[in-house]
C-alpha positions in Angstrom: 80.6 -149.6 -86.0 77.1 -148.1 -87.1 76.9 -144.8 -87.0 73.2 -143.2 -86.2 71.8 -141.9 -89.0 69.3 -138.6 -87.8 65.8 -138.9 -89.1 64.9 -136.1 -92.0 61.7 -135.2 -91.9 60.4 -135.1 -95.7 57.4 -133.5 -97.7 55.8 -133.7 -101.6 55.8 -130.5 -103.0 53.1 -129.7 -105.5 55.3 -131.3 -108.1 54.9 -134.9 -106.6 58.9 -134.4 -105.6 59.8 -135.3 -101.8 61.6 -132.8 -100.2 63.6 -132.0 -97.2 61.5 -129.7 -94.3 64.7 -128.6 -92.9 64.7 -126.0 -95.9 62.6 -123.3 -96.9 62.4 -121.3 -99.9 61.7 -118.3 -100.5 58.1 -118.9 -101.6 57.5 -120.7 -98.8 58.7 -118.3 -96.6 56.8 -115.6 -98.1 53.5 -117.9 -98.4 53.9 -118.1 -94.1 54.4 -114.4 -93.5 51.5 -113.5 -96.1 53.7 -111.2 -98.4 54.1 -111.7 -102.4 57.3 -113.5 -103.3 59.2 -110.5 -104.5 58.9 -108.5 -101.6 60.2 -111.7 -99.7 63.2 -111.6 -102.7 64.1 -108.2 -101.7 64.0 -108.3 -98.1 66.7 -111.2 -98.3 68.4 -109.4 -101.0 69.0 -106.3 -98.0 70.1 -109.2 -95.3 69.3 -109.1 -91.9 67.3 -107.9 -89.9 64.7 -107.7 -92.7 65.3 -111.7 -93.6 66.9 -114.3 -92.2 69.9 -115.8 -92.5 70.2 -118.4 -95.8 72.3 -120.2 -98.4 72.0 -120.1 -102.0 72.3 -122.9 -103.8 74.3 -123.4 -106.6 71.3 -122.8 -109.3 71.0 -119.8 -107.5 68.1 -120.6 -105.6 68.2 -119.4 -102.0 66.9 -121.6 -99.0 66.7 -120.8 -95.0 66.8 -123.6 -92.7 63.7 -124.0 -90.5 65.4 -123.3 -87.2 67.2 -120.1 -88.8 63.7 -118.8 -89.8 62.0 -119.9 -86.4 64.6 -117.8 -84.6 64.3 -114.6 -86.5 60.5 -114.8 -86.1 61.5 -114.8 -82.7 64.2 -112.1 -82.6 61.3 -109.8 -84.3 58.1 -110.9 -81.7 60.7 -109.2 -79.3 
């Protein structure tokens, strides 16, 4: 039985590494919404509404899947 595999899509960061588009940082988060990357720190530091919802990793870092950011964006056009 083979089991169907969904496609990832995949970028190269600036450091030549491929990653996963499903998940954004925080820097690339703020980079889209044109604020400096600490202001994007605090705002998920305080939770929703002010960012949306995310994971942090276990080296700390803290990553927001695609959809999850598309949807807030959405929730705040409103």
């Amino acid at each position: 039985m083979t089991l169907a595999r969904e496609i990832v899509p995949t970028a190269i960061n600036r450091h030549g590494i491929t990653t996963d588009t499903r998940w954004l940082s925080i820097r690339e988060i703020a980079a889209d919404l044109g604020v400096s990357s600490s202001t994007a720190y605090k705002w998920s530091a305080r939770g929703a509404p002010w960012f949306p919802r995310s994971i942090r990793l276990l080296n700390g870092d803290i990553r927001v899947r695609r959809d999850w950011y598309e949807t807030w964006l959405g929730e705040l056009e409103q």
